[in-house]
C-alpha positions as CSV (number, residue, x, y, z in Angstrom):
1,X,0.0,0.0,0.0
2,X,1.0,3.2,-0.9
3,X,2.0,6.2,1.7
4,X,-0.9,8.1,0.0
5,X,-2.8,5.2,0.7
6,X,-2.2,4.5,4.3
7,X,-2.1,8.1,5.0
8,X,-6.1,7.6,4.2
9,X,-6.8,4.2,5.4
10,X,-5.6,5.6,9.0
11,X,-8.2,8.5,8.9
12,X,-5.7,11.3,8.5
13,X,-7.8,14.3,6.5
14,X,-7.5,14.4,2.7
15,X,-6.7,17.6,2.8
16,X,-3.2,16.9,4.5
17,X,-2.0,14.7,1.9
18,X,0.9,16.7,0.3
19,X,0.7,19.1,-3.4
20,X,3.4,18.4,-5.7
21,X,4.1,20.9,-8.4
22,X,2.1,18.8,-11.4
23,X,1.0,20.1,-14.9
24,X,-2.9,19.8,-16.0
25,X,-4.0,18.7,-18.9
26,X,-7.5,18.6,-19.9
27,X,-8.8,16.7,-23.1
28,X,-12.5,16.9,-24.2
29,X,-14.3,14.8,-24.8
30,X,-16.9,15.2,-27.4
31,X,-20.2,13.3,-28.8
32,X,-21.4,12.4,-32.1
33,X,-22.7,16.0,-32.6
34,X,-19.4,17.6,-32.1
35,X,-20.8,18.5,-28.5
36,X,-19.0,18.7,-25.2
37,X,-19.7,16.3,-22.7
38,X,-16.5,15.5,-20.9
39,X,-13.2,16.1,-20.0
40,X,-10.0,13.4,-19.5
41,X,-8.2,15.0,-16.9
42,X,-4.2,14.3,-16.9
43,X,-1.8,15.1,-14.5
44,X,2.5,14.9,-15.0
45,X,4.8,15.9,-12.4
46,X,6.5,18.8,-13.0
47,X,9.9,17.5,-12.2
48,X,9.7,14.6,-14.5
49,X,10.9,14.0,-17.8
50,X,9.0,10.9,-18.4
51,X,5.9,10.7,-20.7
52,X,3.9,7.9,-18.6
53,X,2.6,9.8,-15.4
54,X,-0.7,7.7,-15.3
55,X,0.9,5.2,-12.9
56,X,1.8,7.5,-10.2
57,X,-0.6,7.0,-7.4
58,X,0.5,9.6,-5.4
59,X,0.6,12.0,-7.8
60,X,-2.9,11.2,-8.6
61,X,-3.8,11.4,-4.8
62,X,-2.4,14.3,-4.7
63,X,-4.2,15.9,-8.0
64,X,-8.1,14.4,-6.8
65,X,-6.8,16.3,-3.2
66,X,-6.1,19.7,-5.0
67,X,-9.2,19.1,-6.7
68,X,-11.5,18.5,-3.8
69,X,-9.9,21.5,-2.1
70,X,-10.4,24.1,-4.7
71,X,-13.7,22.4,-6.2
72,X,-14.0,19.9,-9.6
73,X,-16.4,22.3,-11.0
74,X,-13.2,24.8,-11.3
75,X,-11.9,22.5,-13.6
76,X,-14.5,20.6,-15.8
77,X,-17.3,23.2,-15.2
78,X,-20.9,21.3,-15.7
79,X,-19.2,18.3,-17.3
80,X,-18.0,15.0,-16.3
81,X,-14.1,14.5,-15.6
82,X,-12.2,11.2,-16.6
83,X,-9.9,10.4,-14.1
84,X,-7.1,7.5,-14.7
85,X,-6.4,5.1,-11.8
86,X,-4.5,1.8,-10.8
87,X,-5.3,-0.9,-8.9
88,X,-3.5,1.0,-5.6
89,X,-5.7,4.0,-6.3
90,X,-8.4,1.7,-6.3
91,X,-7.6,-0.3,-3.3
92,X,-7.3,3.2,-1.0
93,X,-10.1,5.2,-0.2
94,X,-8.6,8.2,-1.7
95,X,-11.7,7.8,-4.8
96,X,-14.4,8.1,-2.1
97,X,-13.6,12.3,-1.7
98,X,-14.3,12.2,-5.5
99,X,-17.9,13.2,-6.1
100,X,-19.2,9.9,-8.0
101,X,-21.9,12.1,-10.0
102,X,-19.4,14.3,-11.6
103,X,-16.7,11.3,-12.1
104,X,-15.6,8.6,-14.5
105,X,-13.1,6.0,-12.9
106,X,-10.9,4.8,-15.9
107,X,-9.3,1.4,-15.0
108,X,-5.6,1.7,-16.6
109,X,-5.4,-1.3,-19.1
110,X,-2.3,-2.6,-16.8
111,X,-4.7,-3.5,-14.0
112,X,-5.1,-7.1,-13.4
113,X,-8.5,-8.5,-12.5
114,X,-7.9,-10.0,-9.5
115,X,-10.8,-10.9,-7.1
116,X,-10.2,-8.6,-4.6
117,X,-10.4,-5.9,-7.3
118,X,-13.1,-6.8,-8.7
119,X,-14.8,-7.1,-5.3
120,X,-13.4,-3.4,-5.1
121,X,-15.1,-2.5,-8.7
122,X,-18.3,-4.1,-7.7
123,X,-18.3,-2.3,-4.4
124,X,-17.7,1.3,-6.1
125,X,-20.0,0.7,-8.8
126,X,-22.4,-0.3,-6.2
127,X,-21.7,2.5,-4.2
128,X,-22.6,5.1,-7.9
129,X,-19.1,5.1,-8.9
130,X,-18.8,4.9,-12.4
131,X,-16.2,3.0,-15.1
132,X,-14.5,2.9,-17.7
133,X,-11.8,0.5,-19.7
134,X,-8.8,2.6,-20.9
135,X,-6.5,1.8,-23.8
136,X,-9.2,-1.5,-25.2
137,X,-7.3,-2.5,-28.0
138,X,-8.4,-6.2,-27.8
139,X,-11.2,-8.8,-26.1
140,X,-8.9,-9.9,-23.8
141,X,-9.6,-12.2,-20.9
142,X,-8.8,-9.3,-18.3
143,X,-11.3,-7.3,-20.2
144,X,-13.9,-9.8,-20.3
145,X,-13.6,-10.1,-16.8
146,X,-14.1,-6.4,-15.8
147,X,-16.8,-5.7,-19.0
148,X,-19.6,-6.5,-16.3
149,X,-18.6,-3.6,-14.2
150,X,-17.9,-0.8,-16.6
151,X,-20.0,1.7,-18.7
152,X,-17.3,2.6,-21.3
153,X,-15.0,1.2,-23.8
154,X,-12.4,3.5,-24.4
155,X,-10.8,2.0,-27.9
156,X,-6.9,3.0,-28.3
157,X,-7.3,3.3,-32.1
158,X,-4.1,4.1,-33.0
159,X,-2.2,2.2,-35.7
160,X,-5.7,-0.4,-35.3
161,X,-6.7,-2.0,-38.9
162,X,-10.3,-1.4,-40.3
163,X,-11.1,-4.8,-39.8
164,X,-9.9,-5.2,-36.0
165,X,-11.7,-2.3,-35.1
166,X,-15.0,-3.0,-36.8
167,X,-14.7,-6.3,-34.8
168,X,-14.4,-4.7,-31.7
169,X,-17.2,-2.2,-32.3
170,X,-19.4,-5.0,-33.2
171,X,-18.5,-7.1,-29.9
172,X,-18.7,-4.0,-27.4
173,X,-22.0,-2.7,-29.0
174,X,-23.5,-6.0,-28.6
175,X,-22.2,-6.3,-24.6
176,X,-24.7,-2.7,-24.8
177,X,-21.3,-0.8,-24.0
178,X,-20.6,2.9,-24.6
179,X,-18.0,3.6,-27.2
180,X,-15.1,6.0,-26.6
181,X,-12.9,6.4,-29.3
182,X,-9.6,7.8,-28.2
183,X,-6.4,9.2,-30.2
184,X,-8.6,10.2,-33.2
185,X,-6.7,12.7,-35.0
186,X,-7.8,13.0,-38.2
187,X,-11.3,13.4,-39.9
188,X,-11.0,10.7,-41.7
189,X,-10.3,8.2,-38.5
190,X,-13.5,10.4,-36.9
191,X,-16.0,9.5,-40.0
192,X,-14.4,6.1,-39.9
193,X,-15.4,5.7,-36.1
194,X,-18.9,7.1,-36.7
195,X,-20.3,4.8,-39.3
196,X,-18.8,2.2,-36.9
197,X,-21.0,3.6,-34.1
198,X,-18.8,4.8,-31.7
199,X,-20.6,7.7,-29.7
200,X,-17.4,9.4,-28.3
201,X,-14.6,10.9,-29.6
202,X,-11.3,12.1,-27.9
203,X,-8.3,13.5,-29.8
204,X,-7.0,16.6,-31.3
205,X,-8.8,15.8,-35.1
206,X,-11.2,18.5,-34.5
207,X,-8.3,20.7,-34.3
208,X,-6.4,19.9,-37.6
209,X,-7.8,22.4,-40.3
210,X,-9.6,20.7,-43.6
211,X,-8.1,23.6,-46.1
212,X,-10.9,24.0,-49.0
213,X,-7.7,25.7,-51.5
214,X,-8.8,29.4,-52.6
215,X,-11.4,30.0,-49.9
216,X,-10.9,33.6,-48.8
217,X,-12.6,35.0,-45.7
218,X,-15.2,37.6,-46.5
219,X,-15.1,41.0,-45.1
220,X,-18.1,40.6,-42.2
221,X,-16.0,37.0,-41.4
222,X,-12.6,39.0,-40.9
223,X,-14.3,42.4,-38.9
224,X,-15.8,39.8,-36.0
225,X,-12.8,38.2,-36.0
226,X,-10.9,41.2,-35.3
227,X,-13.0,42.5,-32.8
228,X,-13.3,38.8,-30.9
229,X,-9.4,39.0,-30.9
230,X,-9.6,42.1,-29.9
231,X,-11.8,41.8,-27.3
232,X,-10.4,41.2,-23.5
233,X,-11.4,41.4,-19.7
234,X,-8.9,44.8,-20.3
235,X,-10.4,46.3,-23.1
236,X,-12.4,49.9,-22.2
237,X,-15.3,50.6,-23.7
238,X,-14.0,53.5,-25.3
239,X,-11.2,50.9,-27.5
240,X,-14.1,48.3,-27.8
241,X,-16.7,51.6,-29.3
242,X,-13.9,52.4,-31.4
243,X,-13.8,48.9,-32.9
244,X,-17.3,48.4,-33.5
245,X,-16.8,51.8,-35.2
246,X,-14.9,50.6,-37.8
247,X,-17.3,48.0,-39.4
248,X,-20.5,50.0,-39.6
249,X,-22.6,47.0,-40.9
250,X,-21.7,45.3,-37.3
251,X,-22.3,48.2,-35.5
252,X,-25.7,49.0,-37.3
253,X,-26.3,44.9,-36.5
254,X,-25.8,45.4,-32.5
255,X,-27.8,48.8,-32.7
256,X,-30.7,46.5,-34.4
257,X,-30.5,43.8,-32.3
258,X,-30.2,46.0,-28.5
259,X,-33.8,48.0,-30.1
260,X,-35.3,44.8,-30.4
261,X,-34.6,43.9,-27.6
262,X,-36.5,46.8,-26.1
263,X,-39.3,46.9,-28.3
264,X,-42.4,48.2,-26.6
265,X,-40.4,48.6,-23.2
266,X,-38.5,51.5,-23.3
267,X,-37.5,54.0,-25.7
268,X,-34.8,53.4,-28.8
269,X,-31.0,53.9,-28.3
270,X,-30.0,55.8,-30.9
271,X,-26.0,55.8,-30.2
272,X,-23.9,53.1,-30.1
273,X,-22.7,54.3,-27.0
274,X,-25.9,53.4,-25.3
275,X,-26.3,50.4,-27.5
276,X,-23.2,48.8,-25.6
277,X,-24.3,50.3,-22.1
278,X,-27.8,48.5,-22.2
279,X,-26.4,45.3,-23.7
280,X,-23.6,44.9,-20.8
281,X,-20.1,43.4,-22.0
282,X,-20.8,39.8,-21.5
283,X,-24.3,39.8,-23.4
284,X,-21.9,41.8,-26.1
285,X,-19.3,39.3,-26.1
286,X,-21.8,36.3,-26.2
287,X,-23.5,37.7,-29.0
288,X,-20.3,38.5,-30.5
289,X,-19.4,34.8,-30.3
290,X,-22.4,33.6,-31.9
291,X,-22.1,35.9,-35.1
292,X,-18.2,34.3,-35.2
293,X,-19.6,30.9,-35.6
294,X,-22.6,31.9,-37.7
295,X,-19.8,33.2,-39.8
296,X,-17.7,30.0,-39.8
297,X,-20.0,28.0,-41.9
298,X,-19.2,25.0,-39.3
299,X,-21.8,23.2,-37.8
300,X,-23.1,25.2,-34.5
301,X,-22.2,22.7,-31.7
302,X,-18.6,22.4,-33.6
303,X,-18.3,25.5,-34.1
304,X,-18.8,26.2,-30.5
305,X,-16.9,24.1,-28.9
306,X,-13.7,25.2,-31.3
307,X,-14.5,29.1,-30.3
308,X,-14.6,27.7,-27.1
309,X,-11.5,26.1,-26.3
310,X,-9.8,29.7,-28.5
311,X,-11.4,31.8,-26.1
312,X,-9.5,30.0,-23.2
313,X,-6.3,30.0,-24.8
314,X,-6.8,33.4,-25.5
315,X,-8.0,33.9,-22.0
316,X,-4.8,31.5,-20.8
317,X,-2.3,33.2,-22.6
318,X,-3.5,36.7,-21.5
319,X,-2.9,35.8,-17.6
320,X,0.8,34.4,-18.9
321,X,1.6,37.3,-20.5
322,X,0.1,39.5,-17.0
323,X,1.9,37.2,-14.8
324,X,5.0,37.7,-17.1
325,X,4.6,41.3,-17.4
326,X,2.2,43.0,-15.1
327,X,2.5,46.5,-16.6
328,X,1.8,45.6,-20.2
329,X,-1.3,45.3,-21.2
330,X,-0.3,45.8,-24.8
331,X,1.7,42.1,-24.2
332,X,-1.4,40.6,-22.5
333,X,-3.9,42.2,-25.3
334,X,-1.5,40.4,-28.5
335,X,-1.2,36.8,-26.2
336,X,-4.9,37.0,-26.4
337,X,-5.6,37.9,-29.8
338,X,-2.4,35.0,-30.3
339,X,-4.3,32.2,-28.3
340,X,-8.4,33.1,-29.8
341,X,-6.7,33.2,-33.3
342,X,-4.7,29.9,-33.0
343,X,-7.6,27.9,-33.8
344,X,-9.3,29.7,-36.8
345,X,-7.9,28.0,-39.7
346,X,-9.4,24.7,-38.2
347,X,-12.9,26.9,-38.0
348,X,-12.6,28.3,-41.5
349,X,-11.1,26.2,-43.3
350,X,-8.5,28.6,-44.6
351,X,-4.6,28.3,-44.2
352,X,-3.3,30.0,-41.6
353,X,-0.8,32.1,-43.8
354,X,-3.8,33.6,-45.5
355,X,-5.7,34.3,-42.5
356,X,-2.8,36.0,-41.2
357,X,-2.9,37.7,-44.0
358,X,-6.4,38.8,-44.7
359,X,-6.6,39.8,-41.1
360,X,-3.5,42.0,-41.6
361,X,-1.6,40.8,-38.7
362,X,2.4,41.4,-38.3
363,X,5.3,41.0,-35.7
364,X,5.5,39.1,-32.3
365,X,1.4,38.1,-33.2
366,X,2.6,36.7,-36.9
367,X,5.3,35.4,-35.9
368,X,3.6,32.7,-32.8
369,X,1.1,32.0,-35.0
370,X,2.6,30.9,-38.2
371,X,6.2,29.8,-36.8
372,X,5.2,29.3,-32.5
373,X,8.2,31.7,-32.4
374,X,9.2,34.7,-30.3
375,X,7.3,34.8,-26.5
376,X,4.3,34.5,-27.6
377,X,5.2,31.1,-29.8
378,X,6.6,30.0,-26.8
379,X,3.4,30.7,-24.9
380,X,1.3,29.3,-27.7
381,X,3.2,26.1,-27.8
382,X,3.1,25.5,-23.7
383,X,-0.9,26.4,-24.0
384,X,-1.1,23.7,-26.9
385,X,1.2,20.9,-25.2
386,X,-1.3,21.3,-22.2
387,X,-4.0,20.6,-24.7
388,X,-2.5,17.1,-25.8
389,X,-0.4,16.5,-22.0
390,X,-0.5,12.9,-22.9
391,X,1.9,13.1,-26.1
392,X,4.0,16.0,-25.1
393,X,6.5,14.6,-23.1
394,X,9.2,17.4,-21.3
395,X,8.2,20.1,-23.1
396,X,6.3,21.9,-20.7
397,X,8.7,21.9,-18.3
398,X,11.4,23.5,-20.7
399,X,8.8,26.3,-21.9
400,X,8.1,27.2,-18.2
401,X,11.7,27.8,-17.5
402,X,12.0,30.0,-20.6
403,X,8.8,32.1,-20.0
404,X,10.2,32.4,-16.3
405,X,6.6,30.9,-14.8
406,X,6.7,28.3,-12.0
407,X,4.3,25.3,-12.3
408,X,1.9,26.3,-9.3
409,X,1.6,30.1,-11.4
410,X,0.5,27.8,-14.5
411,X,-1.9,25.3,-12.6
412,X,-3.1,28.6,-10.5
413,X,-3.6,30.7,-13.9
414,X,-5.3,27.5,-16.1
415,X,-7.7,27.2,-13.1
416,X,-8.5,30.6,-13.7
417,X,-8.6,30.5,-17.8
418,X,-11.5,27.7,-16.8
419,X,-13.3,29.7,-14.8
420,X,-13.2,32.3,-17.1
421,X,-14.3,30.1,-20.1
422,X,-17.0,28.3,-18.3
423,X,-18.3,31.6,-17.2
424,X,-18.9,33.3,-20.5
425,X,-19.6,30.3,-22.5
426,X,-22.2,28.5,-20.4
427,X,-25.3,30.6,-21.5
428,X,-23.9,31.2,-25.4
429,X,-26.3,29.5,-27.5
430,X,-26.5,29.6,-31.5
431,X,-29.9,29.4,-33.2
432,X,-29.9,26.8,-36.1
């Protein structure tokens, strides 16, 4: 038994168990609609080099402590989080502070089924706790003997032929499982995985830009792009007037939309200086968000989601850049605009060089986006290696020295980026 383990076992409070500096990654997880509904969380210590940080009880122990301490809902918002753990995990009663509505126990594909795990399975399941199989990439007997006692098959298929993964969809379906697929990171492996059925999908594909050659974003597609990269917790509303100014058709769109707003209740605004004061800066920004992907000509849930996890990059970046350099807000306004933009070519379908382009961006801003270069490229690439912890090996840890951040400033300033995100995207709804 672990120290983490005993520590509990005797009673001593969870919340003594010690914090090690870790880094955080969170992976959605998203449905067949391109929708949200979970979150992989994965931790790696911040002094290690190695890739494989899912075996590391205390580690783990000491992540679901940090995380009962400051609350889940900081982290995966209104969604369920995926949580790996070991057969020692398991055996301690470390999982009992975890609140089993909010929770999906993955079982690491290294466990061995013995009886008294599975006793422990049937008695967590029992209890409301919830399963899952991590890394399925066969019917093996140790799966076999734990498929009574889980909800989800997560299906490594990387490197997997058509044919062996068509036979494992067809088995799992039939055992009335729910399939995860995991490492998809193309559209073609995504489409592949939905005509076989699977109804989850974790991996950076919805990411990776589909390039339709020529396209060219049109002039209403580049001014709310501007203004969304534009726009930050920062920004007066004298800079953020002055924006709006500079596209009339979007500011003759919000004056429209506040007046209609207040039909028959009050009287017209007539300046768009009133226009903004009655619509409030978060209303603005929502509706902002909702012309973006109206604009993408994506699908509304994916475009969404992709907005989404750009607005918290932008929103992570922008507390780097203030942590970095307190005074500038010129620094923190470009990491930003930096972190929204990142993501666009994947939501328009345009190459990154010509949306740099079309958008008229140069410098530091150019630079991160098209090279991950400079500060902000250095920023850019620690944001997106937090994204994909799993693959990225030591390259956080070499990115935090450089930007001169500790690991406790970039678990304290994702926590916040999250809050941030789930606080302005929770009520943002598109109309189909």
């Amino acid at each position: 038994m672990s120290n983490v383990a005993r520590a509990v076992s005797h009673d001593i409070s969870l919340q003594s168990l010690p914090i090690r500096d870790f880094f955080l990654g969170r992976q959605p997880i998203l449905n067949r609609d391109h929708q949200l509904v979970a979150y992989e969380l994965l931790f790696r210590d911040a002094d290690t080099e190695s890739a494989n940080i899912t075996d590391d009880v205390a580690a783990t122990a000491s992540v679901i402590a940090h995380a009962v301490q400051l609350g889940l809902a900081n982290v995966i918002g209104n969604y369920l989080g995926f949580i790996n753990v070991d057969a020692e995990l398991l055996a301690s009663d470390v999982v009992n502070f975890l609140p089993k509505q909010k929770v999906v126990l993955e079982i690491l594909e290294t466990v061995e089924p013995t009886e008294n795990l599975i006793a422990r399975v049937t008695d967590l399941a029992q209890a409301g706790f919830r399963f899952a199989l991590d890394d399925v990439v066969a019917c093996s007997d140790a799966v076999q003997k734990l498929l009574p006692l889980v909800e989800v098959i997560k299906v490594e298929i990387t490197g997997m032929s058509t044919e062996r993964l068509t036979e494992l969809a067809s088995h799992f379906k039939m055992k009335g499982k729910t399939l995860l697929a995991e490492k998809v990171e193309t559209q073609e492996q995504f489409t592949l995985c939905m005509e076989l059925g699977f109804h989850y999908f974790q991996g950076y594909y919805f990411a990776r830009p589909t390039v339709l050659t020529g396209k060219k974003l049109s002039p209403s597609q580049i001014a709310v792009m501007q203004l969304l990269a534009k726009f930050t917790s920062d920004m007066n509303d004298a800079d953020l007037e002055a924006s709006i100014r500079q596209d009339p058709s979007l500011a003759l769109s919000l004056m429209r939309m506040v007046n209609a707003r207040l039909s028959g209740v009050e009287q017209p605004v007539n300046t768009l200086t009133d226009a903004l004061s009655v619509f409030g800066r978060r209303q603005f920004y929502r509706w902002l968000q909702i012309l973006f992907c109206a604009e993408s000509g994506q699908p509304p849930a994916r475009a969404t989601f992709v907005l989404s996890l750009a607005s918290t990059r932008g929103k992570l970046m922008e507390l780097m850049a203030a942590k970095m350099s307190p005074e500038d807000r010129v620094f923190a306004g470009a990491a930003y605009t930096v972190g929204v933009l990142s993501l666009m070519d994947a939501l328009f379908a345009v190459p990154m060089e010509k949306l740099v382009e079309q958008v008229a961006l140069s410098g530091p801003v150019r630079d991160a986006l098209l090279s991950r270069t400079g500060r902000l490229g250095d920023m850019l690439r620690l944001t997106e290696s937090l994204e994909r912890v799993q693959e990225t090996g030591p390259v956080p840890a070499r990115l935090l020295e450089a930007l001169h951040l500790s690991a406790d400033d970039l678990y304290q300033l994702q926590l916040q980026s999250f809050e941030w995100s789930e606080h302005v995207n929770t009520s943002v709804e598109l109309e189909n």
